[in-house]
Residue, then its C-alpha position, 0 to 999 in steps of 0.5 A: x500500500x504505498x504511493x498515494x494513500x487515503x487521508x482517512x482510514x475507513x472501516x468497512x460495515x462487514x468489518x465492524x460486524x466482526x469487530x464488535x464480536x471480538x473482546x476489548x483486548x482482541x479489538x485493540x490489537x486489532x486496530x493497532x495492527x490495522x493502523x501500523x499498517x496504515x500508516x507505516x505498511x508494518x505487517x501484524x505480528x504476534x495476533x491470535x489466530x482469531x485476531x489475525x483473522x479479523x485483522x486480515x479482512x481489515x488489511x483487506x478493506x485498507x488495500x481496496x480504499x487505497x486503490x480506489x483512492x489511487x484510481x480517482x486521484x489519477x482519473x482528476x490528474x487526466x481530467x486536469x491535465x485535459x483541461x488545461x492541454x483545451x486551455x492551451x488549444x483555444x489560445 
């Protein structure tokens, strides 16, 4: 997941389900293994096979924002680089 990133980290409603199924404690290593990898691309280390599960589909919903976030960020550079080549053209 590197490059451009999201601004924001989003939690997919699939997630939060299985998030408010785990204990207080399974929850926090969770995120925090999710926000090393957000910010910083860490691999989770030492997760419980039920928290590496869950922290698995929320590595997964991070990887998909990000994507979409590059695809859009890409899609505005071509509109604007567009934009500007028809600016050029009409002067």
């Amino acid at each position: 997941m590197s490059e451009k990133k999201p601004p924001a980290l989003n939690i997919y409603r699939e997630n939060a389900e299985m998030l408010i199924k785990l204990s207080e404690q399974d929850i926090g290593a969770v995120m925090k293994a999710a926000f090393l990898y957000y910010l910083y691309e860490e691999e989770a280390k030492e997760l419980s096979p039920i928290q590496a599960l869950v922290y698995s589909c929320l590595k997964s919903g991070l990887d998909r924002s990000a994507e979409k976030y590059r695809e859009n960020c890409e899609k505005k550079r071509l509109a604007i680089a567009k934009r500007w080549e028809d600016e050029r053209k009409k002067e």
